[in-house]
SEVEX-473563 format. One record per residue (C-alpha): residue number from 1; x, y, z. Coordinates in steps of 0.001 Angstrom, whole numbers, plus 500000, padded with zeros to 6 digits. Example, Ala and Ser with C-alpha at 12.3 -4.5 7.8 and 13.67 -1.06 7.14 Angstrom:
<site 1 <512300 495500 507800>>;
<site 2 <513670 498940 507140>>;
REM end
This chain:
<site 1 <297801 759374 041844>>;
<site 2 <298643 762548 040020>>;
<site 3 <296568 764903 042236>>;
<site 4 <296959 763181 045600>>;
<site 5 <300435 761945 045715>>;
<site 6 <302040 762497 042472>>;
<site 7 <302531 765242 040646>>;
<site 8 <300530 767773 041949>>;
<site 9 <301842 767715 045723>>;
<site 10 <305261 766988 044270>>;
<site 11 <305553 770366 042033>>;
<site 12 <304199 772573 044729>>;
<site 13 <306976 771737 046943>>;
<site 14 <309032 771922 043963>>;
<site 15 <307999 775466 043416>>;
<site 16 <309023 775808 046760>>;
<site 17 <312527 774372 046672>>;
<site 18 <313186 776642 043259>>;
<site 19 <312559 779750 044778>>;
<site 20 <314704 778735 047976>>;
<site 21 <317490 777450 045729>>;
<site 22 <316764 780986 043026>>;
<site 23 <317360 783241 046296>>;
<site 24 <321160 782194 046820>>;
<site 25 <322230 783182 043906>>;
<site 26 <321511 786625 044567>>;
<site 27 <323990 787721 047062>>;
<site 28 <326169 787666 044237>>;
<site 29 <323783 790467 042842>>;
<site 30 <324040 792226 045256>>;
<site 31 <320984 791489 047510>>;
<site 32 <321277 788883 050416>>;
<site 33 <318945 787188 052456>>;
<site 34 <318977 785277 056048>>;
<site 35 <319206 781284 055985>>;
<site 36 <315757 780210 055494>>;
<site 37 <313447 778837 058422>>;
<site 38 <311588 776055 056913>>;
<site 39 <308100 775109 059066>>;
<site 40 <307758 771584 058082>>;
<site 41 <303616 772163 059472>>;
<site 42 <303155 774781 057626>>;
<site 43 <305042 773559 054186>>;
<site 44 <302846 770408 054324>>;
<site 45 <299709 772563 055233>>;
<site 46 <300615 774612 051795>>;
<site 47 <300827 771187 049479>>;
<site 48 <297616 770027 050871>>;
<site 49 <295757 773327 050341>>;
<site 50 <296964 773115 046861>>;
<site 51 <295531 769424 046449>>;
<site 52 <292155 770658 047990>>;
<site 53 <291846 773232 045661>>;
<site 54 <291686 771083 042744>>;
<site 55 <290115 767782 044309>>;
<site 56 <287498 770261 045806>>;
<site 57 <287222 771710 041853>>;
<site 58 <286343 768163 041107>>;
<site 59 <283834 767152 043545>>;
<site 60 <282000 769969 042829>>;
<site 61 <282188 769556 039039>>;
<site 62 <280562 766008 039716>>;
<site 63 <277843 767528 041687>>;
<site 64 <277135 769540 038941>>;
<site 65 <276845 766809 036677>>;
<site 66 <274712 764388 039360>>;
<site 67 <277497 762409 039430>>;
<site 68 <276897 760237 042466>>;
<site 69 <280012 759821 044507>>;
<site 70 <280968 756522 047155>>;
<site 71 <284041 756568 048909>>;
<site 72 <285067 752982 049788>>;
<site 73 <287223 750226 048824>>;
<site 74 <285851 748515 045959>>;
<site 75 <286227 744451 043637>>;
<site 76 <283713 743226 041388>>;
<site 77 <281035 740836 042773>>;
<site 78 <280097 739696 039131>>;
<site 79 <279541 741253 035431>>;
<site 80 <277444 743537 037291>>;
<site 81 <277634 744290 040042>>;
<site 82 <280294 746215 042267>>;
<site 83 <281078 745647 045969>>;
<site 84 <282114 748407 048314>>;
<site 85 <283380 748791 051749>>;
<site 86 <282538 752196 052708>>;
<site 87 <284991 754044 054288>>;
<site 88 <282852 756295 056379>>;
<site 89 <281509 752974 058718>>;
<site 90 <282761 749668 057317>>;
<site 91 <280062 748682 055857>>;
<site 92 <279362 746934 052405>>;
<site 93 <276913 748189 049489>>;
<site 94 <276522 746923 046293>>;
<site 95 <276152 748744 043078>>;
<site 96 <274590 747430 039508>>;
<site 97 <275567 749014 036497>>;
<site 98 <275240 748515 032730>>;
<site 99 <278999 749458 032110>>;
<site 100 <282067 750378 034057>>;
<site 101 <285268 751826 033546>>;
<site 102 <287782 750592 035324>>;
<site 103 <290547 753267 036544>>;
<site 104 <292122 751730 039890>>;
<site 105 <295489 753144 038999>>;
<site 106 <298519 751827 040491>>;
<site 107 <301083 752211 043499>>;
<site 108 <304581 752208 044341>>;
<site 109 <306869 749165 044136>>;
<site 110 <307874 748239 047836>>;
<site 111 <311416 746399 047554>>;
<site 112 <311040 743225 049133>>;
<site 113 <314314 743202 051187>>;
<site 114 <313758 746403 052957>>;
<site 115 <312582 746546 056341>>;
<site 116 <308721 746571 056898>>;
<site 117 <306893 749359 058785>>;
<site 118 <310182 751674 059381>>;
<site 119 <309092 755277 059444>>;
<site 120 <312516 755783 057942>>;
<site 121 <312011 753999 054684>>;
<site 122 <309709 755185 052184>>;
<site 123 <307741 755278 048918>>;
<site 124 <306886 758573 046904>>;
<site 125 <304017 758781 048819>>;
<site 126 <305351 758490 051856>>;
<site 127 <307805 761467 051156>>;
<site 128 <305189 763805 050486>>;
<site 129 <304084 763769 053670>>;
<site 130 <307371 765315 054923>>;
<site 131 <307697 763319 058473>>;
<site 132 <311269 764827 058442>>;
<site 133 <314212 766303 057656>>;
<site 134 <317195 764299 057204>>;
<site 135 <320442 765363 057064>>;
<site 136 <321370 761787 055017>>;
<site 137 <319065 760148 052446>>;
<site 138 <319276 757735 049689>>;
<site 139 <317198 757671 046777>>;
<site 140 <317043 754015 045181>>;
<site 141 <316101 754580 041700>>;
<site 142 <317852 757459 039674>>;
<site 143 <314464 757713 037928>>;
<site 144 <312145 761030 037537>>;
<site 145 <309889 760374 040783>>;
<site 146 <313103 759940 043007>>;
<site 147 <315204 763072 041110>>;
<site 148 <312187 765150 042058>>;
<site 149 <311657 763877 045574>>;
<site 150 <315461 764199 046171>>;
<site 151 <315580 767659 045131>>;
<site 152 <313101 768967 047796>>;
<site 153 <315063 767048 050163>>;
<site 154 <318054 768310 049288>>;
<site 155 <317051 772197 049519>>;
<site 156 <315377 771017 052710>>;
<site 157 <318933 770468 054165>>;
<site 158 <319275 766474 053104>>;
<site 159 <322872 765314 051636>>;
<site 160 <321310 762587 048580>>;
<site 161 <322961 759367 047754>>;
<site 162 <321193 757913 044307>>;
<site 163 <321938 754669 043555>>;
<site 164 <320538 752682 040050>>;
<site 165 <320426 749881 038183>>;
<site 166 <321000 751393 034710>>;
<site 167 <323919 753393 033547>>;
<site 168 <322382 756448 033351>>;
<site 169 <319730 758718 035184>>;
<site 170 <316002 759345 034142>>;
<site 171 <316378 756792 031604>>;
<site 172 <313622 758202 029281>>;
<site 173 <315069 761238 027703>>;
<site 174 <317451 762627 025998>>;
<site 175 <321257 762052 027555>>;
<site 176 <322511 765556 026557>>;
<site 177 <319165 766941 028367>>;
<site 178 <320382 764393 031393>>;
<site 179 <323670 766249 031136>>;
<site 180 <322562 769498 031620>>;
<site 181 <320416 768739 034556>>;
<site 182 <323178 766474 036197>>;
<site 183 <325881 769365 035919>>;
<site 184 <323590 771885 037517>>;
<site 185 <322594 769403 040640>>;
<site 186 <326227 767607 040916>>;
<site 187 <326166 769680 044556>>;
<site 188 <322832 768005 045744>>;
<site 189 <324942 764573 045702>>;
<site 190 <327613 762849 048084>>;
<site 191 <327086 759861 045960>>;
<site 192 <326023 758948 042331>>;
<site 193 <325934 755037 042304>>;
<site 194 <325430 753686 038456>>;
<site 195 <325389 750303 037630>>;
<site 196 <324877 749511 040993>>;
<site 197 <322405 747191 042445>>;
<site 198 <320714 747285 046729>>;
<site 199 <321474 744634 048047>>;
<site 200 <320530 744486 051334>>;
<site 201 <319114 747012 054422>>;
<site 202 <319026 746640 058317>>;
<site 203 <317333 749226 060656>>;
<site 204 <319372 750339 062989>>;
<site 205 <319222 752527 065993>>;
<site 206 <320848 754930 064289>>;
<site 207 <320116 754985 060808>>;
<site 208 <319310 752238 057730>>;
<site 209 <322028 750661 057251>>;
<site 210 <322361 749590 053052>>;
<site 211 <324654 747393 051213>>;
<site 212 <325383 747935 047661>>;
<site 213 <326764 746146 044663>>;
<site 214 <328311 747306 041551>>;
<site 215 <328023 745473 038627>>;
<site 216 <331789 744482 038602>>;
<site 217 <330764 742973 042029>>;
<site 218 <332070 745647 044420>>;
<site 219 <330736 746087 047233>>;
<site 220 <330201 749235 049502>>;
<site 221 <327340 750422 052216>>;
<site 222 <325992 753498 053716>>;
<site 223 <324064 755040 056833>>;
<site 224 <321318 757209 056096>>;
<site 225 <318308 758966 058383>>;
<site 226 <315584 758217 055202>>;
<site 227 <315592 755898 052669>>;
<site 228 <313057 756907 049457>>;
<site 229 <312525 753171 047422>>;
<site 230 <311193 755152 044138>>;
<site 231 <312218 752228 041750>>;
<site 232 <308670 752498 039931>>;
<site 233 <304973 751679 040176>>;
<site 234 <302770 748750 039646>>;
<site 235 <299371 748395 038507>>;
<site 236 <296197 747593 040637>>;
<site 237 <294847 745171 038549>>;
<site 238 <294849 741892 041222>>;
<site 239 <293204 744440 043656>>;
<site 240 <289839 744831 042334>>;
<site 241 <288412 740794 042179>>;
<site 242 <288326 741588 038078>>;
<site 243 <287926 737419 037764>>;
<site 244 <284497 737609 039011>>;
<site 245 <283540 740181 036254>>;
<site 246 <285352 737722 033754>>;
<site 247 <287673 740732 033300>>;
<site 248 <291393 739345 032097>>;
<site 249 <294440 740977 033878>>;
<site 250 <297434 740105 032680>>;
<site 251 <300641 738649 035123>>;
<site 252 <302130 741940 036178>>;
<site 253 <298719 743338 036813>>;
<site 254 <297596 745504 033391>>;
<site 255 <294271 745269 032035>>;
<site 256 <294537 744573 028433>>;
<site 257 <292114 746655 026580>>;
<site 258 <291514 747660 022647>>;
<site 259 <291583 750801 020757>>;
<site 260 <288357 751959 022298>>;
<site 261 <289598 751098 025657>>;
<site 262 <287453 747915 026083>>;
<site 263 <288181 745090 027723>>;
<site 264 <287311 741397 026857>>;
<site 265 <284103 742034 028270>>;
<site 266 <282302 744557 026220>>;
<site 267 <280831 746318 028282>>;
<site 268 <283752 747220 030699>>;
<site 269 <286439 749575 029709>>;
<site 270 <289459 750065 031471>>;
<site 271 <291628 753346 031139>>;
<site 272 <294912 754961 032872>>;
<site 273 <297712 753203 034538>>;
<site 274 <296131 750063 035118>>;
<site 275 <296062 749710 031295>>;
<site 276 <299658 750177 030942>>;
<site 277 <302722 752819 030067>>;
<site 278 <303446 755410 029850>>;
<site 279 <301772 756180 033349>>;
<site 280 <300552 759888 032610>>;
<site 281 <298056 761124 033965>>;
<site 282 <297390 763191 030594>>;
<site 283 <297316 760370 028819>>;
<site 284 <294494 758356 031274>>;
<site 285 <292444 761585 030730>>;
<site 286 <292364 761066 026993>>;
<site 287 <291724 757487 027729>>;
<site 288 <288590 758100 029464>>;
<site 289 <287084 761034 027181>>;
<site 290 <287887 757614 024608>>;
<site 291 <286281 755322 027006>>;
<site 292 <282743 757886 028282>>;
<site 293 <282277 758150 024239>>;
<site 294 <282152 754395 023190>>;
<site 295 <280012 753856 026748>>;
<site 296 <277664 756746 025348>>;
<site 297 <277301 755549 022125>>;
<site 298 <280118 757079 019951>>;
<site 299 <281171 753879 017715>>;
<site 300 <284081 756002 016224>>;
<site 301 <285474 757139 019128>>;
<site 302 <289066 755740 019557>>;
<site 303 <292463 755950 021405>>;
<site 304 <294828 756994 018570>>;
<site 305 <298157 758464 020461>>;
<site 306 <300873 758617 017800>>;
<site 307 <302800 760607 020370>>;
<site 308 <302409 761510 024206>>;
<site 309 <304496 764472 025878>>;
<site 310 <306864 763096 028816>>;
<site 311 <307698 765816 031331>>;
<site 312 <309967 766255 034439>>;
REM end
């Protein structure tokens, strides 16, 4: 997720949208520029160069390891053995091993009310790809994935409504850090909706239509050209036939594993965001240098966190 539609992709545009944002300030200094002509072709061409770079990095890191490599779609056939549909031609091969690791990630929440297949509505993922430019948007979920999102949007030309649950944005840190980054991006927002739930969406010719309720049961709507649901992600764990490998996955989909990243089957390991929060991608890596070790051997090895950095 990280490198292909997380934070990788998401920081180089945000690079992007500071330097934008950094160059208005200076015709107070003194030095002013033209309004900028943003190539939506070329922007996108720029994130996926960066994501090549690095994804390129690793391919040829497992090369030089003899790391073998299948692309394909892939569930357990038994304790063993490991289905795939390839993606090159469709077709199926099977793979024995002595152990896995299991590290199938997760994906964004789709909100069940919300019109299917509308190019207007969508996840983080979706967003990344930059379809548009919309002069209206709405970000449900005042969380860090839709902050971040909304700000490229916003120096894009897009006027943000944010609407959430909770009473507060990016609910994980500090409130006076909150305050400082809500003061300085009060002009990205039309609307601010706390304590306010969505309620309902139709597609329009024109535009989504959403309805909104506060908590004190008022209600309100608004039009908007792209709606971004970024209200959090959920783990793959029903994706990957883990029953036939005896593998237990809990209700909401995590993979409940012990210190040394083992599952109730000994000799798979799972590791990352299918194992549960925080969903880092920092914090899967130390998982699996935890998870190679045991597999190799290491009895000590073990997954000891007594703190993990957060960043947005």
């Amino acid at each position: 997720v990280c490198l292909n539609v997380g934070c990788v992709p998401s920081k180089a545009l945000l690079h992007v949208a500071a330097v934008m944002d950094e160059v208005k300030h200076f015709e107070a200094l003194g030095v002013s520029f033209a309004e900028p002509v943003v190539d939506l072709g070329k922007l996108k061409a720029h994130k996926e160069k960066v994501i090549g770079k690095l994804t390129g990095g690793l391919a040829a890191m497992a090369k030089m390891r003899k790391v073998t490599v299948v692309q394909g779609t892939g569930e357990f056939a038994d304790p063993f053995h490991l289905k795939v549909q390839l993606t090159k031609d469709g077709s199926t091969q099977t793979i024995r091993f002595k152990q896995a690791i299991i590290a199938a990630g997760s994906e964004a929440v789709k909100l069940p009310f919300l019109p299917k297949d509308d190019p207007r509505i969508v996840t983080s993922t979706g967003a990344l790809e930059l379809r548009q430019r919309p002069k209206k948007m709405l970000v449900i979920g005042g969380g860090i994935i839709g902050l971040e999102m909304g700000t490229v949007y916003s120096t894009l030309g897009a006027k943000l409504d944010v609407v959430e649950m909770l009473d507060g944005l990016m609910q994980g840190a500090d409130r006076d850090l909150v305050k400082v980054w809500q003061k300085m991006n009060a002009h990205r927002f039309d609307r601010l909706m706390l304590k306010t739930k969505t309620v309902g969406a139709e597609a329009t010719q024109d535009g989504i239509r959403v309805m909104f309720e506060g908590l004190d049961g008022a209600k309100s709507e608004g039009f908007y050209d792209l709606v971004l649901q970024a209200v959090g992600r959920s783990p793959n764990g029903k994706k990957i036939g883990a029953e036939k490998a005896g593998v237990i996955v809990g209700e909401r989909g995590f993979i409940p594993v012990d210190v040394q990243m083992r599952t109730n089957v000994p000799h798979i390991f799972a590791i990352g965001d299918i194992v549960g929060q925080p969903m880092l991608a920092h914090k899967a890596v130390h998982e699996a240098h935890v998870a190679a070790e045991v597999a190799s051997g290491d009895t000590k090895a073990a997954f000891d966190a007594r703190v993990i950095p957060s960043v947005a």
